[in-house]
C-alpha positions as CSV (number, residue, x, y, z in Angstrom):
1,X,13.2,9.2,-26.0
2,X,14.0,10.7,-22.7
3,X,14.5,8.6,-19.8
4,X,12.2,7.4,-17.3
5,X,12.2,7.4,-13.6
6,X,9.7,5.6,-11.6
7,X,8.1,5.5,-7.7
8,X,5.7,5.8,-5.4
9,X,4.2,9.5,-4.6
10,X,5.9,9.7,-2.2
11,X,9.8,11.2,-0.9
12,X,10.8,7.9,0.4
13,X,14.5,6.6,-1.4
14,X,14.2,8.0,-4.6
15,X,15.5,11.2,-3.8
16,X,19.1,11.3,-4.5
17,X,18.6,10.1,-7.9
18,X,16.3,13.1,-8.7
19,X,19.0,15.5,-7.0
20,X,21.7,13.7,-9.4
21,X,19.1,14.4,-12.6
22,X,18.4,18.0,-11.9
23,X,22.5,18.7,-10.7
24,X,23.3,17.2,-14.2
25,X,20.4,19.1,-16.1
26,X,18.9,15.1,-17.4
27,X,15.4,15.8,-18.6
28,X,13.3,13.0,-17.8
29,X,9.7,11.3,-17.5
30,X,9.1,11.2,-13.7
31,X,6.0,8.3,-13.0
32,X,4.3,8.2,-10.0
33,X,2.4,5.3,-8.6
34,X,-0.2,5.5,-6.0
35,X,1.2,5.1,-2.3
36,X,-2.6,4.9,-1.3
37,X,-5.3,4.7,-3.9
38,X,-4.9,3.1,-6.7
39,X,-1.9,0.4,-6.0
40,X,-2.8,-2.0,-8.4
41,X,-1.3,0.0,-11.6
42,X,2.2,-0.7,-10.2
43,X,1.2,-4.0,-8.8
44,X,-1.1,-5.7,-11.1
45,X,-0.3,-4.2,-13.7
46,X,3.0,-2.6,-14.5
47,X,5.5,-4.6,-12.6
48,X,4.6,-7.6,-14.0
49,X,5.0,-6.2,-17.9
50,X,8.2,-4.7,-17.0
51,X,9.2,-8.2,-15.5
52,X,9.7,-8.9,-19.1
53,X,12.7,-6.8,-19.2
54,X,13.6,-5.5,-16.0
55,X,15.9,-8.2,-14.0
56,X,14.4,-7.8,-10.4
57,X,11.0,-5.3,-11.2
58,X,10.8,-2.9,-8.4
59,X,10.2,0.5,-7.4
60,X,12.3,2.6,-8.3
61,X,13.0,2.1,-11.6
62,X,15.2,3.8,-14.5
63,X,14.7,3.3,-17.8
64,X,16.8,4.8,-20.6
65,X,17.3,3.3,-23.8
66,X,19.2,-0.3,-23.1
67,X,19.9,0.6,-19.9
68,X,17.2,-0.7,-17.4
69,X,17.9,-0.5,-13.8
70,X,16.2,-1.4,-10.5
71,X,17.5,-1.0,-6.9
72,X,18.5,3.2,-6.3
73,X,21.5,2.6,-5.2
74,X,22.3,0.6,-8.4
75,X,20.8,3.8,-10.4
76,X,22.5,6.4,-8.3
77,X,26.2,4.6,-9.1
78,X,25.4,4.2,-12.9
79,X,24.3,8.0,-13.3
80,X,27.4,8.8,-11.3
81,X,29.7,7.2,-13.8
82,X,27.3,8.9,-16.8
83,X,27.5,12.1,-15.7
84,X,31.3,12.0,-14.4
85,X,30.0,11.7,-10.7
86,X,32.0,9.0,-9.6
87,X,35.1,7.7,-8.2
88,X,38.6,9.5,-9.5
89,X,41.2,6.9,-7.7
90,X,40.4,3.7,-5.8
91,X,40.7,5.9,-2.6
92,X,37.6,7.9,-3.1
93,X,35.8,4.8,-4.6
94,X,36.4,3.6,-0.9
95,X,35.0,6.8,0.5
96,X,32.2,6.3,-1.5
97,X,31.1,2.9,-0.5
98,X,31.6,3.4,2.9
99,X,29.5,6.5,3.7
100,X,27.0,5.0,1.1
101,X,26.8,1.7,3.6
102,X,26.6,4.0,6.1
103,X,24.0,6.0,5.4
104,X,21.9,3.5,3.7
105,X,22.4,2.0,7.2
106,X,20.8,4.7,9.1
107,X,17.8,5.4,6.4
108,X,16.8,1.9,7.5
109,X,16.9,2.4,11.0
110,X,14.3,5.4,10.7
111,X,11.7,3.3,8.2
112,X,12.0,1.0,11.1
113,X,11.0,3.6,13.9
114,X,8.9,5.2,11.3
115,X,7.0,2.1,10.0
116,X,7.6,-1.0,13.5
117,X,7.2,-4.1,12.2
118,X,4.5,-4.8,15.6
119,X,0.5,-5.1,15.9
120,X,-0.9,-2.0,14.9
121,X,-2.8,-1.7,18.6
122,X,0.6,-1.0,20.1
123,X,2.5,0.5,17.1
124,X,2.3,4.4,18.2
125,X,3.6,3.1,21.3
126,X,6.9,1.2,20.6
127,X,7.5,4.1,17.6
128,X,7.7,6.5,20.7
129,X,10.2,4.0,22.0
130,X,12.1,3.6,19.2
131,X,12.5,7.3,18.3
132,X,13.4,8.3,22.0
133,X,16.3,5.5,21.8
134,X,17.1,6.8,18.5
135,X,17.8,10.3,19.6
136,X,19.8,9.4,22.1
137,X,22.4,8.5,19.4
138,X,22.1,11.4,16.8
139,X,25.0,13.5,18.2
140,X,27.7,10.5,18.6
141,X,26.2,9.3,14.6
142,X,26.6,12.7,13.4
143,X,29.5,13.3,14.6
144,X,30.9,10.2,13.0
145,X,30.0,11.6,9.6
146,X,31.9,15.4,10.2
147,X,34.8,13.5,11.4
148,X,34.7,11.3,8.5
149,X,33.9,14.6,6.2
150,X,36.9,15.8,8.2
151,X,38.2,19.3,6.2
152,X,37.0,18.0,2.8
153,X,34.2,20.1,0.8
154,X,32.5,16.4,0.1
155,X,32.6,12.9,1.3
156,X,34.7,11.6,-1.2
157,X,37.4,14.2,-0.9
158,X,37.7,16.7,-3.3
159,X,34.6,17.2,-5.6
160,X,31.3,16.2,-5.7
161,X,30.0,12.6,-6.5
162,X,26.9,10.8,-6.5
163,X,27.4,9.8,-2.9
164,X,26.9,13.6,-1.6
165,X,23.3,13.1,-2.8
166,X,22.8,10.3,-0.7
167,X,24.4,11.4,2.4
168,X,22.8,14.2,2.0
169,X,19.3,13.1,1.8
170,X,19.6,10.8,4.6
171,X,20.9,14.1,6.9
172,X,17.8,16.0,5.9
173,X,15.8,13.2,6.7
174,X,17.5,13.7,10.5
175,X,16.6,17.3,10.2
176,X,13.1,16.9,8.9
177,X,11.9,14.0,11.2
178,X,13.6,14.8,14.3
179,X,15.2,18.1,15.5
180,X,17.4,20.7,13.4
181,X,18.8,21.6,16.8
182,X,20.8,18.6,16.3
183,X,22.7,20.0,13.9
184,X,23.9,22.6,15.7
185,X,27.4,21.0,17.1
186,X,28.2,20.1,13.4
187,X,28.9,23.6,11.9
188,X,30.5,21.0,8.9
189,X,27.7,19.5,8.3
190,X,25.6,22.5,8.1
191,X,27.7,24.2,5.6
192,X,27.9,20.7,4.0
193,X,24.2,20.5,3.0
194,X,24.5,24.3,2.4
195,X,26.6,23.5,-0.4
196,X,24.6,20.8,-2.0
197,X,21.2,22.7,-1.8
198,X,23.3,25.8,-3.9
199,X,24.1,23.4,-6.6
200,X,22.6,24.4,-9.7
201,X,19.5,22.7,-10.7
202,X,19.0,21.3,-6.9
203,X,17.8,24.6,-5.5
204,X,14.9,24.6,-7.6
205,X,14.0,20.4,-7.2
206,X,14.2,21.1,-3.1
207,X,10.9,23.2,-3.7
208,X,9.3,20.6,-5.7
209,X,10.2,18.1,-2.8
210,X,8.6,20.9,0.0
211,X,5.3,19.5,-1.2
212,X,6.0,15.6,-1.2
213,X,5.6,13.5,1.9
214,X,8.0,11.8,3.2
215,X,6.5,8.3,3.9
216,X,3.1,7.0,3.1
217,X,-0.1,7.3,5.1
218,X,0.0,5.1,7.8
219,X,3.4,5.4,9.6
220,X,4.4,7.2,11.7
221,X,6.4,10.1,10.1
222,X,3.8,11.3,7.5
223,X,4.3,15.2,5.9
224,X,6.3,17.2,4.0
225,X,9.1,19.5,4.6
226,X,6.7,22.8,5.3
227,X,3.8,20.8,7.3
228,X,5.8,18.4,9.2
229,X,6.2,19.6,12.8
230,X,9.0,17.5,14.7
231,X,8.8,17.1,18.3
232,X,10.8,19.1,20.5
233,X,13.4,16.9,21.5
């Protein structure tokens, strides 16, 4: 039986562990719940059956065989070991786990500007706030991740590992949401995601994700990579 990958309809974290599946050629049953509509399947329904076997039921969720995983990063680190992805000494391990904290650090940062925790009569209003402080800050974070990418072809060193997926995700998230033009002082990092987006089998996934949103109706970066217009910052 092959596999099974669940989450919303949506682009939202579930990204680099479908660019992991299509690098490594996995075939696999993607389910996708309802962002808006129909919520209940996940919520009344299929999380609490899977809380029969899955330790903490949540979205996403990988099922193969024995092996049943929640929490991405969790999934992303297991196929990296499956598919020889990983770690090949303790100092790319340490690579790994950094720019993972890292990154994951700044994906939250932009649900937060996307999605302010604040009454919804002022929410358009403090987003604006929060993304206008944000770019402020792009160039100096970028330029934290090309010095730490330094003259290596990925961010643990010398080949690829499940990290790059990550990483990269979370940079195209800066590129989608805010301003290419960003990008421009970091000729590394443009090659960078240049060389994950010729991998085989992720050229052809990035056109199935041209089509998905990237957040769910209602906040306040809503489209997908050929609608979404970002401002010009």
């Amino acid at each position: 039986m092959a596999p099974i990958l669940a989450y919303w309809d949506v682009r939202g974290i579930v990204t680099p562990i479908r660019l992991l599946l299509a690098y490594a050629d996995v075939r696999y049953e993607y389910k996708e719940y309802e962002f808006q509509g129909n919520r209940a399947e996940w919520f009344e329904v299929d999380k609490i059956e899977l809380g029969e076997t899955l330790d903490f039921p949540n979205l996403p969720y990988y099922i193969d065989g024995r092996v049943q995983l929640t929490q991405s990063k969790t999934i992303l680190a297991y196929l990296g070991r499956k598919h020889n992805l990983n770690a090949a000494n303790e100092e790319e391990e340490l690579r790994i786990s950094l720019i993972i904290e890292q990154m994951s650090d700044l994906r939250m940062i932009i649900s937060r500007i996307a999605n302010p925790p604040v009454p919804a009569t002022n929410r358009q209003e403090i987003h604006e706030a929060l993304r206008k402080e944000y770019l402020d800050t792009i160039p100096s974070r970028l330029g934290l991740i090309a010095k730490f990418l330094g003259s290596y072809n990925w961010m643990a060193g010398d080949h690829l590992t499940y990290a790059d997926f990550l990483v990269y995700d979370v940079l195209d998230f800066h590129r989608l949401l805010f301003n290419p033009k960003h990008f421009n002082g970091f000729p590394t990092l443009v090659a960078y995601m240049e060389r994950i987006e010729g991998l085989k089998g992720v050229n052809k996934f990035l056109d199935t994700m041209d089509k998905m949103p990237t957040h769910g109706p209602g906040v306040a970066f809503f489209g997908n990579s050929k609608d979404f217009k970002p401002k010009e910052d």
